[in-house]
PyMOL Python script that loads the backbone (N, CA, C, O; Angstrom):
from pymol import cmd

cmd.read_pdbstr("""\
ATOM      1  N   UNK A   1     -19.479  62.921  87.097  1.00  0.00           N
ATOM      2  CA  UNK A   1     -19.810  61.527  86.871  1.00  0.00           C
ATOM      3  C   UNK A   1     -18.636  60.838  86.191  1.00  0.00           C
ATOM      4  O   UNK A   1     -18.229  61.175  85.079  1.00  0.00           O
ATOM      5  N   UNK A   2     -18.053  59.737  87.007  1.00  0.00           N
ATOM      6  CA  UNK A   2     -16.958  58.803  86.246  1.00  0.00           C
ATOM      7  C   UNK A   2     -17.646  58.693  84.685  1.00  0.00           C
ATOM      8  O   UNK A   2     -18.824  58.868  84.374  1.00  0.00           O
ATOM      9  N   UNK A   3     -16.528  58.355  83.852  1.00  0.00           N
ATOM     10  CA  UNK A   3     -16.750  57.532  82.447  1.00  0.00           C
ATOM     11  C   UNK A   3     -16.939  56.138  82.461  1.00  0.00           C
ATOM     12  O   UNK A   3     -16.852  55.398  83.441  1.00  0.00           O
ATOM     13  N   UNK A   4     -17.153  55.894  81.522  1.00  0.00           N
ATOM     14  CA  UNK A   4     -17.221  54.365  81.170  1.00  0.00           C
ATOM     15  C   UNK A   4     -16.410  53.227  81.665  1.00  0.00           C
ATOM     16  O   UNK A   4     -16.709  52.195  82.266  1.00  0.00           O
ATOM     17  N   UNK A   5     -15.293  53.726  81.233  1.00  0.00           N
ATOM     18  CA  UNK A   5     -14.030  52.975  81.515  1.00  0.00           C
ATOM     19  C   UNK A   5     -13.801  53.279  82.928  1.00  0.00           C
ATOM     20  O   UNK A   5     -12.930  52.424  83.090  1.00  0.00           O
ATOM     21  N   UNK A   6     -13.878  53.689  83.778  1.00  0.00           N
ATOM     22  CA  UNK A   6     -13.212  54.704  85.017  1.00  0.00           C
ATOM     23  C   UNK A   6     -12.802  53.110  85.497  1.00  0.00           C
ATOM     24  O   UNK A   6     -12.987  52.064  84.875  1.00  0.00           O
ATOM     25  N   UNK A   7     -12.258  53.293  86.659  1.00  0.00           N
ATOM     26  CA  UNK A   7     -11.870  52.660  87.366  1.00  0.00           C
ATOM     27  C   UNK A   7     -12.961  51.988  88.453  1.00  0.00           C
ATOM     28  O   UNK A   7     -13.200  50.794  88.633  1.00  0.00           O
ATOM     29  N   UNK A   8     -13.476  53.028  89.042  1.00  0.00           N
ATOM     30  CA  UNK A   8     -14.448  53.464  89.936  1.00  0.00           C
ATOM     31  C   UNK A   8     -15.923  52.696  89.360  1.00  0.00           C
ATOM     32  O   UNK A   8     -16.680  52.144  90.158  1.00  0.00           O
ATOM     33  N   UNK A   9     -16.202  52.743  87.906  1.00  0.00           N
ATOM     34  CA  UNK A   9     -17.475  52.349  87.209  1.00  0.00           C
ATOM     35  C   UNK A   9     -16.919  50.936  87.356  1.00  0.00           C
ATOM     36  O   UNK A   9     -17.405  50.265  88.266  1.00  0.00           O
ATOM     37  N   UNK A  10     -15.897  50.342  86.534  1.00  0.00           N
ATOM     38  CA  UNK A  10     -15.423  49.419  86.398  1.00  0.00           C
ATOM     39  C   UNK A  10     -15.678  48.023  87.423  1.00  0.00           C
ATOM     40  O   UNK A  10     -16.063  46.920  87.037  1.00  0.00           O
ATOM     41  N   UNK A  11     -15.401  48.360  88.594  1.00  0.00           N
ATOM     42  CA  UNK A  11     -15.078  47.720  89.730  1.00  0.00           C
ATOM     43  C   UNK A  11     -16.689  47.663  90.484  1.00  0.00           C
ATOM     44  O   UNK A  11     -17.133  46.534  90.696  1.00  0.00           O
ATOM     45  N   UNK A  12     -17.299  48.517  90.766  1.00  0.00           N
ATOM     46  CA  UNK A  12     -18.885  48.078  90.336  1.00  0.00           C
ATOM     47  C   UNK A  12     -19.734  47.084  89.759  1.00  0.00           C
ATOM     48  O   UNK A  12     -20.930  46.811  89.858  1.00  0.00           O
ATOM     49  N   UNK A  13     -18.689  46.591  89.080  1.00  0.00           N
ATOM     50  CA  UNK A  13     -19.596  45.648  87.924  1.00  0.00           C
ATOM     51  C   UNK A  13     -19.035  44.135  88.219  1.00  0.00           C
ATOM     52  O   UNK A  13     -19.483  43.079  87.771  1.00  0.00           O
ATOM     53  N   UNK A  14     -17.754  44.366  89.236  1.00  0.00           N
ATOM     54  CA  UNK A  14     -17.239  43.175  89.236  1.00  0.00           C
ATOM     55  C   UNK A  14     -17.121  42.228  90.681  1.00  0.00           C
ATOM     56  O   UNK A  14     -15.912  42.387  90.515  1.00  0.00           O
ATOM     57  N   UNK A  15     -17.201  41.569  91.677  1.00  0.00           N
ATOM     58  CA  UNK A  15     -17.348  41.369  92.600  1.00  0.00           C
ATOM     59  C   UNK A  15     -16.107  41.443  93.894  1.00  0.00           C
ATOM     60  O   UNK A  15     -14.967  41.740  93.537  1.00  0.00           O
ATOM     61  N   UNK A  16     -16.231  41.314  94.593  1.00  0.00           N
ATOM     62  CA  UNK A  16     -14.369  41.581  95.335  1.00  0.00           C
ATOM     63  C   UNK A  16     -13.754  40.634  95.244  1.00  0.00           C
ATOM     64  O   UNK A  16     -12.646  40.968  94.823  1.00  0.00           O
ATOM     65  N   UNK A  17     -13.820  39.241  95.444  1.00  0.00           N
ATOM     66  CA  UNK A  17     -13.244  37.913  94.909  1.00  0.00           C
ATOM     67  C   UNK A  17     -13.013  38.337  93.837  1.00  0.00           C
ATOM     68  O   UNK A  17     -12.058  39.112  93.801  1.00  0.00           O
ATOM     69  N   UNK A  18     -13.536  38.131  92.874  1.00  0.00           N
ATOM     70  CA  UNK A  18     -12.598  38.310  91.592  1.00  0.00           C
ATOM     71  C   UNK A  18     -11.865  39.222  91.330  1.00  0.00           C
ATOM     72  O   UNK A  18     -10.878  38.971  90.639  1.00  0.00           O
ATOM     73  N   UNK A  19     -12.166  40.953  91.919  1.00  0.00           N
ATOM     74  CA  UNK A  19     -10.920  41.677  91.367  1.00  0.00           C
ATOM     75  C   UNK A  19      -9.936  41.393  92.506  1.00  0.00           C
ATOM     76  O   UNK A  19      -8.818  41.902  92.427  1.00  0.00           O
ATOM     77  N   UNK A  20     -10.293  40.521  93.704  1.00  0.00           N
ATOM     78  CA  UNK A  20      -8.544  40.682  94.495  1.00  0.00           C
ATOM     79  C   UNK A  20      -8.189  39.318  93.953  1.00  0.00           C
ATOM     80  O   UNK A  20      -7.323  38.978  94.759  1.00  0.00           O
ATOM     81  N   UNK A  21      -8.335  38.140  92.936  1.00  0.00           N
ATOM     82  CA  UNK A  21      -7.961  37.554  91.900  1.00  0.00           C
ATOM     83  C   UNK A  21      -6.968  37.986  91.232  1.00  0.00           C
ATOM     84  O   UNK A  21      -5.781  37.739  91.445  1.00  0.00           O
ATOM     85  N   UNK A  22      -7.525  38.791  90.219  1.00  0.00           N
ATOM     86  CA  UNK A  22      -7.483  39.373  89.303  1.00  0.00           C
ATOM     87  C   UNK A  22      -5.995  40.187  89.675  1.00  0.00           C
ATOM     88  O   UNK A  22      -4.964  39.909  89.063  1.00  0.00           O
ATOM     89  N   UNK A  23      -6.034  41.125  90.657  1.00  0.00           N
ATOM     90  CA  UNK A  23      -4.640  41.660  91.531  1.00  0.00           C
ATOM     91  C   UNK A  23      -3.663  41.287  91.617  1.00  0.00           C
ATOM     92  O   UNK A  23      -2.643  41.796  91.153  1.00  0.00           O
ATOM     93  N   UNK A  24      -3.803  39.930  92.471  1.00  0.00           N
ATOM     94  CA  UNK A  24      -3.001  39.258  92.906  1.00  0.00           C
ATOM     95  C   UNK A  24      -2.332  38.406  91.381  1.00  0.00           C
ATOM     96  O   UNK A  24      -1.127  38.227  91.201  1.00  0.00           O
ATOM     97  N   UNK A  25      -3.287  38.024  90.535  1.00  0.00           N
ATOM     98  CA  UNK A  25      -2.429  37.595  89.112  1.00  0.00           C
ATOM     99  C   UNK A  25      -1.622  38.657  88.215  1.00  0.00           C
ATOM    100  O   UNK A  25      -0.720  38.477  87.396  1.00  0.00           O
ATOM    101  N   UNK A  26      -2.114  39.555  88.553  1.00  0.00           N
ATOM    102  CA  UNK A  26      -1.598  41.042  88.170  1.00  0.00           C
ATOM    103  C   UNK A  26       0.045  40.955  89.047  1.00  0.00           C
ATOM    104  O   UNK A  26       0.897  41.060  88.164  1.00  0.00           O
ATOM    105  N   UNK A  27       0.355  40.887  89.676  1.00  0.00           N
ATOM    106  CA  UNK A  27       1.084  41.553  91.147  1.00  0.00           C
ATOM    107  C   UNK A  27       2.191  40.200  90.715  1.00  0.00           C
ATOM    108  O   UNK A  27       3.344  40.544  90.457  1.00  0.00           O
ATOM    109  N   UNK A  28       1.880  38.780  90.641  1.00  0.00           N
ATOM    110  CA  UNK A  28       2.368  37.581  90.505  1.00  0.00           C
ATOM    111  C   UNK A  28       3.463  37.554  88.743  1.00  0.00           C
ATOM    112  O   UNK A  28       4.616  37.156  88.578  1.00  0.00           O
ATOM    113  N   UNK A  29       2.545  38.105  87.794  1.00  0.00           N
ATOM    114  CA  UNK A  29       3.171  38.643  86.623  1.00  0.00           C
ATOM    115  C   UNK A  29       4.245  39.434  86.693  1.00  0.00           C
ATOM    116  O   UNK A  29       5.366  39.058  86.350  1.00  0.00           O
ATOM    117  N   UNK A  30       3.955  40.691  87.183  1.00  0.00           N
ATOM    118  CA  UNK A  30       4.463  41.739  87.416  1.00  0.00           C
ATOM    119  C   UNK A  30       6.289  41.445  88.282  1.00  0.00           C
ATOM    120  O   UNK A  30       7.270  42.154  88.060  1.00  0.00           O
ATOM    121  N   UNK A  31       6.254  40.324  89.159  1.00  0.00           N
ATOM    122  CA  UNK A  31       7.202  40.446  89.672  1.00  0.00           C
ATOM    123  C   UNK A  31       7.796  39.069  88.603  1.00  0.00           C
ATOM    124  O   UNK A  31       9.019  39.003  88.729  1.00  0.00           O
ATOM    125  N   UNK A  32       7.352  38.171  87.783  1.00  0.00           N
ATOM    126  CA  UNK A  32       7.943  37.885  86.838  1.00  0.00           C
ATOM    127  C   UNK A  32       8.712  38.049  86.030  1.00  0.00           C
ATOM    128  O   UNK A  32       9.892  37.760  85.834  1.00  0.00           O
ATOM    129  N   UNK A  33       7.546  38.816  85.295  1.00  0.00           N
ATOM    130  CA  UNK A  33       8.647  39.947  84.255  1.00  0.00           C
ATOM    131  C   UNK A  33       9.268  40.711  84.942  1.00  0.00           C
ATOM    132  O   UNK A  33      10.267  40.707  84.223  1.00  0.00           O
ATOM    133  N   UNK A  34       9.565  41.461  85.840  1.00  0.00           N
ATOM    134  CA  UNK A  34      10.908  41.839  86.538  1.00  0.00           C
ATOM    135  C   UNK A  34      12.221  40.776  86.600  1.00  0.00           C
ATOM    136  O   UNK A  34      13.307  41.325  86.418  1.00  0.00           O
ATOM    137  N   UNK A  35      12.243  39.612  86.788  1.00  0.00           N
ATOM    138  CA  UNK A  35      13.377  38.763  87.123  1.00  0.00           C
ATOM    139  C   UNK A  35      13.636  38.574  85.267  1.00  0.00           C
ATOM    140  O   UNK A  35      14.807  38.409  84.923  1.00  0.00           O
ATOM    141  N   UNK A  36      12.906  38.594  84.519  1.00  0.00           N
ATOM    142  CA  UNK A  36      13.041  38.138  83.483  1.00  0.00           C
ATOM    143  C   UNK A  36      13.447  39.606  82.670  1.00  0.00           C
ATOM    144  O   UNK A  36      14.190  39.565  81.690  1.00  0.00           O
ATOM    145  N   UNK A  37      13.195  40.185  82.899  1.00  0.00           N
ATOM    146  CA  UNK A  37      13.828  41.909  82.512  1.00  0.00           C
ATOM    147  C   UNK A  37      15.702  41.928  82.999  1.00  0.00           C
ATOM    148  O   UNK A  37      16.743  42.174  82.388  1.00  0.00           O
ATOM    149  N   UNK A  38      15.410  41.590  84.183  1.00  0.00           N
ATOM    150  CA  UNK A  38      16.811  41.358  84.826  1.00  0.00           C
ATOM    151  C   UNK A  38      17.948  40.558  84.229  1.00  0.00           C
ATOM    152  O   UNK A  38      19.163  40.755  84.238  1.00  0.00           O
ATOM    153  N   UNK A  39      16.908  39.221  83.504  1.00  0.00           N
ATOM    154  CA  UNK A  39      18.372  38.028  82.925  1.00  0.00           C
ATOM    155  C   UNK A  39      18.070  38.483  82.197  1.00  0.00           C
ATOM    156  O   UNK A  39      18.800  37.993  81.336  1.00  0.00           O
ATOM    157  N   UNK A  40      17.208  39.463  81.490  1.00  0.00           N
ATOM    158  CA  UNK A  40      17.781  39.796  80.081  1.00  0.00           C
ATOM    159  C   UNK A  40      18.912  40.473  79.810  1.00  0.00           C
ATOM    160  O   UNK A  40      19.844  40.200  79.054  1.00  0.00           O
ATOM    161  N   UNK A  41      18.640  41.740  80.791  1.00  0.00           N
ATOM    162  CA  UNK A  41      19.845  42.504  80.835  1.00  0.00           C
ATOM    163  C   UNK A  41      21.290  41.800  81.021  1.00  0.00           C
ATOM    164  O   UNK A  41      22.278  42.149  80.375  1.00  0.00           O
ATOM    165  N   UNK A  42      21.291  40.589  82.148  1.00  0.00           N
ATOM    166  CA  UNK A  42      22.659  40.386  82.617  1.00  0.00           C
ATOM    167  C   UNK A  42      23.099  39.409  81.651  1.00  0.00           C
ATOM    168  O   UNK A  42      24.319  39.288  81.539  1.00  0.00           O
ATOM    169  N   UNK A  43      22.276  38.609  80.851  1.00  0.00           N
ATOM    170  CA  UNK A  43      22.694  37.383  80.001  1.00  0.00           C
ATOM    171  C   UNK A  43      22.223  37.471  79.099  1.00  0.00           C
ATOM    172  O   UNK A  43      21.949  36.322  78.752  1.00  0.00           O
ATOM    173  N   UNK A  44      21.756  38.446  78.069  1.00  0.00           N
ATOM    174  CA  UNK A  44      21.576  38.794  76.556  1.00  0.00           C
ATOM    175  C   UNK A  44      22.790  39.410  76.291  1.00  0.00           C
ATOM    176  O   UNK A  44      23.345  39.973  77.235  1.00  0.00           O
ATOM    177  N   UNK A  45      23.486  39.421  74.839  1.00  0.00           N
ATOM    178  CA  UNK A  45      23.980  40.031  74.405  1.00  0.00           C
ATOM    179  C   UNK A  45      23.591  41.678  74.118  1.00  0.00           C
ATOM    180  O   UNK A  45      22.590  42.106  73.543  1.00  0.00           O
ATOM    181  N   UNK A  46      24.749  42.470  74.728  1.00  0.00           N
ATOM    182  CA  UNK A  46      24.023  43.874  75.179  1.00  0.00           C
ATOM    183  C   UNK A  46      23.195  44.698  74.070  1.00  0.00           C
ATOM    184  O   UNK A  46      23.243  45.824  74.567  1.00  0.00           O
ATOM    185  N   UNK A  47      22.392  44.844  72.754  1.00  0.00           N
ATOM    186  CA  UNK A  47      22.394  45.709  72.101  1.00  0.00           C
ATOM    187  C   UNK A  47      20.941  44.618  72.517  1.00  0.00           C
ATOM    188  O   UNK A  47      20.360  44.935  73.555  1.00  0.00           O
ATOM    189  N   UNK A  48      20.395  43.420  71.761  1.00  0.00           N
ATOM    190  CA  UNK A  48      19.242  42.944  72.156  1.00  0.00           C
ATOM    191  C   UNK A  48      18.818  43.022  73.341  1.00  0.00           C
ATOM    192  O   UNK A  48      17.682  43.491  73.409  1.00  0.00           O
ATOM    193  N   UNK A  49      19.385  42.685  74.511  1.00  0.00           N
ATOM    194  CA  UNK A  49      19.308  42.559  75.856  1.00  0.00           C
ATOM    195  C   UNK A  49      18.881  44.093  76.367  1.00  0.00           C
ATOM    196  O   UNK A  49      17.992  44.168  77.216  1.00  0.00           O
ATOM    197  N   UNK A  50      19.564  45.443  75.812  1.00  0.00           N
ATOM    198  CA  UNK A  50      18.649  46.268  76.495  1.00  0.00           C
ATOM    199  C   UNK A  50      17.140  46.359  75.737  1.00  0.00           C
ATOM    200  O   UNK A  50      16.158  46.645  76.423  1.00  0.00           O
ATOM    201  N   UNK A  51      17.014  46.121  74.404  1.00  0.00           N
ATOM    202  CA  UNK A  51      16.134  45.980  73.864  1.00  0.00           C
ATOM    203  C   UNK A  51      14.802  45.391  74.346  1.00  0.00           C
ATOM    204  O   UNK A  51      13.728  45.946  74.577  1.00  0.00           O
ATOM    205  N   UNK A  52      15.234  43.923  74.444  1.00  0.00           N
ATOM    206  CA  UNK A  52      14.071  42.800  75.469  1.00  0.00           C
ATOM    207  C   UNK A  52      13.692  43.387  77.321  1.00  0.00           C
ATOM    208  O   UNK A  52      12.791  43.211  78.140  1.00  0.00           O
ATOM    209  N   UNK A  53      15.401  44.362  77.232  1.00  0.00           N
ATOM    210  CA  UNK A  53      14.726  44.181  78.803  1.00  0.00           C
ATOM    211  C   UNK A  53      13.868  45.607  78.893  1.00  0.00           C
ATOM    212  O   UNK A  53      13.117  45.704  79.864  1.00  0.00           O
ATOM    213  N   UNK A  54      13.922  46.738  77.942  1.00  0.00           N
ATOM    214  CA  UNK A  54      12.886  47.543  77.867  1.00  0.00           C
ATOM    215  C   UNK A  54      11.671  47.276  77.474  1.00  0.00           C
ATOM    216  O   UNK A  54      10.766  47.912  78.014  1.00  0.00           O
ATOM    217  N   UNK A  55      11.367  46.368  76.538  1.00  0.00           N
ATOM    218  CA  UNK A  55      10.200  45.852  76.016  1.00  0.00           C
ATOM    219  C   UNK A  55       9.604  44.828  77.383  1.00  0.00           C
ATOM    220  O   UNK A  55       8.410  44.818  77.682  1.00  0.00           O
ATOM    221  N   UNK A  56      10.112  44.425  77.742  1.00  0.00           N
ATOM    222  CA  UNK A  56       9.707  43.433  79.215  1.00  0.00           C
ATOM    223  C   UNK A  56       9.057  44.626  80.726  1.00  0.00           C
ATOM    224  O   UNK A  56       8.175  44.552  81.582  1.00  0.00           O
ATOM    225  N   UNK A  57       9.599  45.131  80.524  1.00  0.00           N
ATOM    226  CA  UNK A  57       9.829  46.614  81.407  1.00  0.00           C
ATOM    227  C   UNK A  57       8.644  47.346  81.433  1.00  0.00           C
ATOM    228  O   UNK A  57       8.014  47.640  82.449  1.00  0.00           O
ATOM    229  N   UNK A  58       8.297  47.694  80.027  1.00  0.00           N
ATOM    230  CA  UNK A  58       7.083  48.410  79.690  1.00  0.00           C
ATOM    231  C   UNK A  58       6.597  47.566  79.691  1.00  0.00           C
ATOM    232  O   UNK A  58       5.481  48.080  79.613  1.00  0.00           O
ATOM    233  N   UNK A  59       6.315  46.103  79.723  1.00  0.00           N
ATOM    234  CA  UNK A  59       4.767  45.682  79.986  1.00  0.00           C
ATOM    235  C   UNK A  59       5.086  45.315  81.288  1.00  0.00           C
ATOM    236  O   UNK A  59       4.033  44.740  81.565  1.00  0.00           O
ATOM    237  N   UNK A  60       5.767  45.225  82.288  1.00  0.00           N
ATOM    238  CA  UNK A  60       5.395  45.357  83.527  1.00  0.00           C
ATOM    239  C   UNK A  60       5.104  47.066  84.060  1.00  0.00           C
ATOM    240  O   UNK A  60       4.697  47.191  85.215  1.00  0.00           O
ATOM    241  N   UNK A  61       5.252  47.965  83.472  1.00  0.00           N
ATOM    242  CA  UNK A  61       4.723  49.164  83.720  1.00  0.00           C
ATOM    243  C   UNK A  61       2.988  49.266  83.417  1.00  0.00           C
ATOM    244  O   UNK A  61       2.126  49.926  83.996  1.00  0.00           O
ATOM    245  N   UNK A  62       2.890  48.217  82.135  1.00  0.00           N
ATOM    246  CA  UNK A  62       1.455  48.577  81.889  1.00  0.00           C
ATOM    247  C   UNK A  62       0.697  47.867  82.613  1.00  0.00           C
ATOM    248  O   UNK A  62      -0.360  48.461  82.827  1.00  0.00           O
ATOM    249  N   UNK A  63       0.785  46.176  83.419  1.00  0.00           N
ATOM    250  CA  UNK A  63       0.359  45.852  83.891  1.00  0.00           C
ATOM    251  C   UNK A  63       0.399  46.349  85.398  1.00  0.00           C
ATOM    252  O   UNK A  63      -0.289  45.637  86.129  1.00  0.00           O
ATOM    253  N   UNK A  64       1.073  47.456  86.072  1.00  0.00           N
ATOM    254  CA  UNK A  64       1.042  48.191  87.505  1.00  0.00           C
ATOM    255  C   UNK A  64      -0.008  49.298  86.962  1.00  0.00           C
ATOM    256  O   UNK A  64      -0.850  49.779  87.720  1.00  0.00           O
ATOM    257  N   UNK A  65       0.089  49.650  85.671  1.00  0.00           N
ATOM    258  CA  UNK A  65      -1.032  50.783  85.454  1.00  0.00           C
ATOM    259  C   UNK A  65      -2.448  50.345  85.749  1.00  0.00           C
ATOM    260  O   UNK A  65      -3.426  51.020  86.069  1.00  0.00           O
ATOM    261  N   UNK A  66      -2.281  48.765  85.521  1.00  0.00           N
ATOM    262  CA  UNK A  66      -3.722  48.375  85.727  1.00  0.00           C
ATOM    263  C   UNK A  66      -4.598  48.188  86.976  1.00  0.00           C
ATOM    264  O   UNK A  66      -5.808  47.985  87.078  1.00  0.00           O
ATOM    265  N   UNK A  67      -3.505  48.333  88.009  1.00  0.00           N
ATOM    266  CA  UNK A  67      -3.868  47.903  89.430  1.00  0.00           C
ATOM    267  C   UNK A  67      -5.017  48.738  90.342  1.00  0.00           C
ATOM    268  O   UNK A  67      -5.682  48.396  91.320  1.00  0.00           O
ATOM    269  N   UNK A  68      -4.952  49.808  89.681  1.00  0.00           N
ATOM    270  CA  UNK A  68      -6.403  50.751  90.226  1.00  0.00           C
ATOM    271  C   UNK A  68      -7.572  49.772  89.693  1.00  0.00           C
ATOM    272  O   UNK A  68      -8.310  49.366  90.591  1.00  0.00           O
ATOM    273  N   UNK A  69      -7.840  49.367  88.515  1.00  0.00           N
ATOM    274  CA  UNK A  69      -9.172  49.135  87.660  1.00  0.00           C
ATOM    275  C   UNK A  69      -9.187  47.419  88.630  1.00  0.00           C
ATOM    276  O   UNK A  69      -9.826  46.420  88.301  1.00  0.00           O
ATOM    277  N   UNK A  70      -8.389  47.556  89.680  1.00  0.00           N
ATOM    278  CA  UNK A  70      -8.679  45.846  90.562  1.00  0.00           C
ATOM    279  C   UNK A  70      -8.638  46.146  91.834  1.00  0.00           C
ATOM    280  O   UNK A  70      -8.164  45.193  92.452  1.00  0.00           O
ATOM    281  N   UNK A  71      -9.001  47.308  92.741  1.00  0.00           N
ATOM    282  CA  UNK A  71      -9.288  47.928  93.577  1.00  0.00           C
ATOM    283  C   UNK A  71     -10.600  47.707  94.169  1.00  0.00           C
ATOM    284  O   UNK A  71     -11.575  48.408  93.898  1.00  0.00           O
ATOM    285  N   UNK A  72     -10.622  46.363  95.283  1.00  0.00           N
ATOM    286  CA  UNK A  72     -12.255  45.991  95.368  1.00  0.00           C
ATOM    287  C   UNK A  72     -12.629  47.398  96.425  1.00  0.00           C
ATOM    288  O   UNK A  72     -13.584  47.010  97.098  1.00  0.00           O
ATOM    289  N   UNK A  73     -12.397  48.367  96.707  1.00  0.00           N
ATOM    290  CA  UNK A  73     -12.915  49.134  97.862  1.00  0.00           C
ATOM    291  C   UNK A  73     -12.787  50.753  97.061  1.00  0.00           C
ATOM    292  O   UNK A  73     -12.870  51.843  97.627  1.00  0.00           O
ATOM    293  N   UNK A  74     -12.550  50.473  95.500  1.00  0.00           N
ATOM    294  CA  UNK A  74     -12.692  52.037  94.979  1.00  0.00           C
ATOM    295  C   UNK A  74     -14.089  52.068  94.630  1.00  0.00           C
ATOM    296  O   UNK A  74     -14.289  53.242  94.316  1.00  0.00           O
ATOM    297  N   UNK A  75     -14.901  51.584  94.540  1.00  0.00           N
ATOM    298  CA  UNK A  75     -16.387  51.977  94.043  1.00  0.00           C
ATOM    299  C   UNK A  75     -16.800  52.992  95.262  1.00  0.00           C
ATOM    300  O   UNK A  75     -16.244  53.320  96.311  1.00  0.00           O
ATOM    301  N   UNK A  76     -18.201  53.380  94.544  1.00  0.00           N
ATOM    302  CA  UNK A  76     -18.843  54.133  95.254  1.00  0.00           C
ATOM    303  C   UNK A  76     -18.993  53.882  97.260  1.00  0.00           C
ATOM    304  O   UNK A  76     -18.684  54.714  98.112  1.00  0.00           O
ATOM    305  N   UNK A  77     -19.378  52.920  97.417  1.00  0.00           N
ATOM    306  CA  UNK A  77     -20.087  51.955  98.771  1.00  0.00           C
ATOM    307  C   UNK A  77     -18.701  51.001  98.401  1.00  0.00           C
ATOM    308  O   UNK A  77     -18.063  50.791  97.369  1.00  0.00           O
ATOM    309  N   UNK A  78     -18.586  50.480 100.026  1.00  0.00           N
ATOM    310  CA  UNK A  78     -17.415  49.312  99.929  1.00  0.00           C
ATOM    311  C   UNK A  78     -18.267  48.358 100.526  1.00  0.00           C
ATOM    312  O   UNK A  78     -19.168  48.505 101.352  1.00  0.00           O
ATOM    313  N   UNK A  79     -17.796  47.290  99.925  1.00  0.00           N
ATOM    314  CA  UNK A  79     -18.658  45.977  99.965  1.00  0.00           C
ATOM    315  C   UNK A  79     -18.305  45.340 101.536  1.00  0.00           C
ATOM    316  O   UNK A  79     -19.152  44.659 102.115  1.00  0.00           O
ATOM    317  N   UNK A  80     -17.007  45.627 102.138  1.00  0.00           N
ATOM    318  CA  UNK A  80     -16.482  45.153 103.483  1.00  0.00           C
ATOM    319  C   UNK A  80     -18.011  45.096 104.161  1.00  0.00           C
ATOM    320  O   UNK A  80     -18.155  44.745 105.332  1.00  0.00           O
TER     321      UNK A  80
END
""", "prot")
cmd.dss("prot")
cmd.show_as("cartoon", "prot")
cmd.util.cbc("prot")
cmd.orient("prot")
């Protein structure tokens, strides 16, 4: 039996419009902070600049971690 949190429980509870929303604002961020990771690196002064562009980096890593828990077709039954 999934947990609480699962992914799988999660997405159950939520309708498919909203988690392919939810995705797609996910996905829209995500390639944000990439360009903005990028001028950090090329136009910060280098000791901050790798700094910001790792800190920028890891939260576009955490927000791709999230992309399962917005998966309208991982539940049990698919709504298609």
């Amino acid at each position: 039996m999934a947990g609480n949190l699962s992914p799988a429980r999660w997405a159950d509870t939520q309708s498919a419009v909203a988690l392919m929303v939810v995705r797609l604002l996910i996905v829209a961020n995500t390639i944000v902070l990439v360009a903005v990771g990028a001028l950090c690196l090329a136009f910060v002064s280098r000791p901050a600049g790798y700094v910001g562009a790792g800190a920028v980096f890891g939260l576009t890593a955490l927000l791709l971690c999230l992309l399962p828990y917005t998966n309208p077709r991982r539940g049990e039954q698919s709504r298609w």
